[in-house]
C-alpha positions in Angstrom: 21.1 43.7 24.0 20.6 41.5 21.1 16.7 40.7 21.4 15.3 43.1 24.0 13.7 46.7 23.1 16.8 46.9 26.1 22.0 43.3 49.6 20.1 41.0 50.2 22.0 38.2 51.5 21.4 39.2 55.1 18.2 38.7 54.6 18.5 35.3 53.3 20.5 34.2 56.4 17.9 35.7 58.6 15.3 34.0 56.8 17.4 30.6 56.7 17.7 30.6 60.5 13.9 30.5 61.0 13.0 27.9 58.5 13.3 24.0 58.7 16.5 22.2 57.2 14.1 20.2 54.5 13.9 24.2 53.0 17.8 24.9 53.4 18.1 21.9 51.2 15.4 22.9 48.8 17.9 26.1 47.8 18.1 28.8 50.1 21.5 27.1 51.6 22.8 26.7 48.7 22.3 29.5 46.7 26.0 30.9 48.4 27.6 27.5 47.2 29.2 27.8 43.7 27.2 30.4 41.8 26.8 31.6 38.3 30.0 34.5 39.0 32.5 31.2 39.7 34.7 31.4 37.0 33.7 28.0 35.3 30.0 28.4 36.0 30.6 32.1 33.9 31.9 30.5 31.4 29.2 27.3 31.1 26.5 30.6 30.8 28.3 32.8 28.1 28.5 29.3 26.0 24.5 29.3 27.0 23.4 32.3 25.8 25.3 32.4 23.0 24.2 29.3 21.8 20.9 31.2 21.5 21.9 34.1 20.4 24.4 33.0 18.1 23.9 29.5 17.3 27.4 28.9 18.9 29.5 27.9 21.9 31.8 30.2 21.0 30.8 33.3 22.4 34.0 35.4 22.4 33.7 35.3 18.8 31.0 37.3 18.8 33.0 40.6 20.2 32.6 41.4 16.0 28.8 40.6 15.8 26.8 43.7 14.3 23.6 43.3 12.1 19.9 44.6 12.1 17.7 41.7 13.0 14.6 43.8 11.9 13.3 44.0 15.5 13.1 47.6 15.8 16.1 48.1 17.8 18.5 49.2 15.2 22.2 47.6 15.4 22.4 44.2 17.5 25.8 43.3 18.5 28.7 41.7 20.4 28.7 39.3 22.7 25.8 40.3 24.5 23.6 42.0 22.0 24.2 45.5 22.7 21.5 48.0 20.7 21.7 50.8 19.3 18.5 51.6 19.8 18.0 50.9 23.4 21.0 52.9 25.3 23.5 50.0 26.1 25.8 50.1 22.4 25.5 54.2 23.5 26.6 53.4 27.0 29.2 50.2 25.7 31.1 53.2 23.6 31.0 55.8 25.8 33.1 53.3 28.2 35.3 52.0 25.7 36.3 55.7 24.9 36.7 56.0 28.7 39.4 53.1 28.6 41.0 54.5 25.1 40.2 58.1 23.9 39.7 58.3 20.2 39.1 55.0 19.5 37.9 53.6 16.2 34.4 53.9 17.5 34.1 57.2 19.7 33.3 59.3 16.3 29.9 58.0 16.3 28.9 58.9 19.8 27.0 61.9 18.5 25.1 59.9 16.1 24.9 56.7 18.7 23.0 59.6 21.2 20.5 60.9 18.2 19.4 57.3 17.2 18.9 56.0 20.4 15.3 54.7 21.6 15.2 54.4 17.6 15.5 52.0 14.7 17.2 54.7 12.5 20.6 54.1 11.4 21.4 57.7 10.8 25.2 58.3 10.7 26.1 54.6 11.4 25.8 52.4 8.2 28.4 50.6 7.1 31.6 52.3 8.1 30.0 52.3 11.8 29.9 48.4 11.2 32.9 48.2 9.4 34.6 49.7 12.5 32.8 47.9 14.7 34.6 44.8 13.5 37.7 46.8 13.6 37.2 47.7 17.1 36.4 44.0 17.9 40.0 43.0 17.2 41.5 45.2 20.0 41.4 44.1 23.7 40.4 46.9 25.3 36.9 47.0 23.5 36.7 43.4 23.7 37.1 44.6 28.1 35.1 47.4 27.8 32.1 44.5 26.2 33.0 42.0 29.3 32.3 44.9 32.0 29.4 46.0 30.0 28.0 42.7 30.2 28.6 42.3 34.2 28.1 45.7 35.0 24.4 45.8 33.1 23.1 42.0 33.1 24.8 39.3 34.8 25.6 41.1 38.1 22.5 42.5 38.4 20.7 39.4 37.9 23.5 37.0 39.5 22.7 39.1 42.6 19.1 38.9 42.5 19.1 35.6 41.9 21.1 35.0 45.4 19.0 36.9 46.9 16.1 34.7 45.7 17.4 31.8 47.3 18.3 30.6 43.8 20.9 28.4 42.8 23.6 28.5 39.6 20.3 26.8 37.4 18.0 30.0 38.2 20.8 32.5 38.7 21.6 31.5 34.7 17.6 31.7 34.1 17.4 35.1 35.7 21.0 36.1 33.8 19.0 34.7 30.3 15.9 36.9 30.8 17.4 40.2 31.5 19.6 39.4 28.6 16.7 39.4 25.9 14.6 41.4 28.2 16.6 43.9 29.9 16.3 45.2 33.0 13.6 47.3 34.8 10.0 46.8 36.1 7.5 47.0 32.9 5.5 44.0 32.3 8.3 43.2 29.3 11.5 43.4 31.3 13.1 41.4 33.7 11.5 43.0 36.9 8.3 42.4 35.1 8.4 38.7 34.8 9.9 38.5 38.1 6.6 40.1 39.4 4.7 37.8 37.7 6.3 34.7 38.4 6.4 35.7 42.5 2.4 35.9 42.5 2.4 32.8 41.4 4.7 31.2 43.7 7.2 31.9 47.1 10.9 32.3 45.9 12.8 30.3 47.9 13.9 32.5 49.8 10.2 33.1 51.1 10.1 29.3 51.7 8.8 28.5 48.6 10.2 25.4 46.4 12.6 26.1 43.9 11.7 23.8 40.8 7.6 25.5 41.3 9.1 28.9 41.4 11.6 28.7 38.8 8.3 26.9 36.3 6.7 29.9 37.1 9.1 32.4 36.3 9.8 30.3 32.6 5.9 30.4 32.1 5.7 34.1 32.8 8.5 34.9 30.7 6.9 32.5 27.4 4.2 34.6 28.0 6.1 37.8 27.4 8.3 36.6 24.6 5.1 35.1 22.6 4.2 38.8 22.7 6.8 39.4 20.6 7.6 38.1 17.2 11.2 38.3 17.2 11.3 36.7 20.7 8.4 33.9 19.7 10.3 30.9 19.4 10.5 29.7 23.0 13.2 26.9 22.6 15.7 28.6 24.9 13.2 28.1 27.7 11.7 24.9 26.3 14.4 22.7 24.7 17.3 24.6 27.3 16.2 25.9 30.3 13.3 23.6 31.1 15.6 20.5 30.3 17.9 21.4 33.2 15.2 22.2 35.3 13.5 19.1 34.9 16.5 17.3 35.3 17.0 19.1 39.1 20.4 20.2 37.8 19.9 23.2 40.0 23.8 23.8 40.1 23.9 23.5 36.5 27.2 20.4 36.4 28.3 19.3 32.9 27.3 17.0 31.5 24.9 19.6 29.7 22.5 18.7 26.5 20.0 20.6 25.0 18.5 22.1 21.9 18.0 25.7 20.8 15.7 26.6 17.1 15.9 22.8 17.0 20.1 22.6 16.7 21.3 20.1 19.3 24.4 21.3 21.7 26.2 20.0 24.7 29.1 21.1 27.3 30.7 17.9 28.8 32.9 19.5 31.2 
C-alpha cells in the first residue's frame, strides 16, 4: 500500500429487530441500502483515495505509479499503493503471474520475496520500475491491481463496515484507513483504530449513533497517523472525511467538495 508499513449481517438483522426504529434510521437499516461495492459508489471512492494519494481524480492512471516515498517501505505503487516492503506488491505479482506466466514482471519475484518487510531495493531498481510501467499498459496486470485492491482492502473493510451498521460515508472511512493502514490488529492498523474508536463509542450496530462513532474512529486514527511522519498531515480526515461527516452525507451523494494538502476537489455527479 502506498502509505502504510502494510458474516456478520445476520447479526445486524438480529440486532435491528430488537432495537427501536429512531436507531434503524440512525444507520443500522441502512447500511444494506446502496453501499460502497455499488458500482458508482466504487467509483466516487477510488476518485477519493486517489485524490490523496495522488493528488488526482483520476485513479486508473495510476496503474503505472512506482516511486520510493522515503517511508521505509521500499517501492510505493499503482493504484492502491502496493509495497514492496510490506508483502502486497510480492502478493500483487505473484497473482499477475497467475493470470499470465512470464510476464514482464514475474523475473523479480525472487528478489520481490528477499526485500520484503524491507526498504532495500536489492534487484529491483530501475529496470524493475521501468517494467513496472511496462506492465501497467497491459490489461491483465491492470485486473490483477483491481482484484488486489478488493481482495486485500475494500472488501475487507466494505464488509466490516456493513457489519458495523455503517453506511457508504463510514464504509469509505473504513476502506480509507486500511488503505494507508493496512489490515490486522496492532495499535497502527486498521483493526487497531477500530479497537480504539469502539471503546470510545457503540457502533451502530450496538445501538450507538453513527456521526459519534464514526468522530471517534477519525480521532483514533489522527492519533495514529500523527505517529507517523509520512502519515502526519491529517487533511484526508480533516478537510475530506470530516467535511462529509459533518455534512450527515452518510450515503456519500455527489455533490462532493473537499480539500486534501490544501488542493480543492469536487465530484458533481
Amino acid at each position: 500500500m502506498r502509505t502504510m508499513p502494510r458474516t456478520a449481517r445476520a447479526a445486524v438483522a438480529v440486532l435491528l429487530t430488537a432495537l427501536p426504529l429512531t436507531l434503524a434510521t440512525a444507520g443500522v437499516g441502512n447500511a444494506a441500502g446502496v453501499g460502497l461495492d455499488d458500482a458508482h459508489k466504487k467509483e466516487i471512492a477510488m476518485e477519493l483515495v486517489s485524490s490523496a494519494e495522488n493528488s488526482s481524480l483520476d485513479w486508473k492512471a495510476q496503474y503505472k505509479y512506482i516511486e520510493d516515498i522515503g517511508d521505509g517501505r521500499g517501492y510505493t505503487a499503482g493504484i492502491i499503493g502496493f509495497c514492496s516492503g510490506t508483502g502486497d506488491m510480492l502478493e500483487l505479482v505473484e497473482h499477475y503471474t497467475d493470470l499470465k506466466p512470464g510476464n514482464v514482471l514475474a523475473k523479480y519475484l525472487p528478489a520481490l520475496k528477499k526485500v520484503n518487510g524491507t526498504e532495500s531495493h536489492s534487484g529491483l531498481g530501475s529496470a524493475f520500475t521501468r517494467d513496472w510501467a511496462t506492465a501497467a499498459k497491459d490489461t491483465v496486470f491492470q485486473r490483477a491491481q483491481n482484484d488486489e485492491r478488493d481482495r486485500v482492502y475494500f472488501n475487507p473493510s466494505v464488509k466490516q463496515a456493513k457489519s458495523d451498521g455503517l453506511r457508504a460515508l463510514g464504509q469509505f472511512i473504513y476502506y480509507d484507513a486500511i488503505v494507508m493502514h493496512g489490515p490486522g490488529n496492532s495499535s497502527d492498523s486498521f483493526g487497531g483504530i477500530r479497537a480504539a474508536a469502539m471503546k470510545k463509542a457503540k457502533t451502530p450496530a450496538q445501538g450507538g449513533d453513527e456521526t459519534a462513532y464514526l468522530n471517534a474512529f477519525l480521532d483514533a486514527r489522527k492519533v495514529i497517523m500523527k505517529q507517523e511522519e509520512a502519515h502526519a498531515d491529517t487533511s484526508r480526515v480533516d478537510t475530506e472525511q470530516r467535511v462529509f461527516l459533518n455534512n450527515k452525507n452518510f450515503d456519500l451523494n455527489p455533490p462532493l467538495k473537499w480539500k486534501v494538502y490544501g488542493d480543492p476537489y469536487q465530484i458533481n455527479s
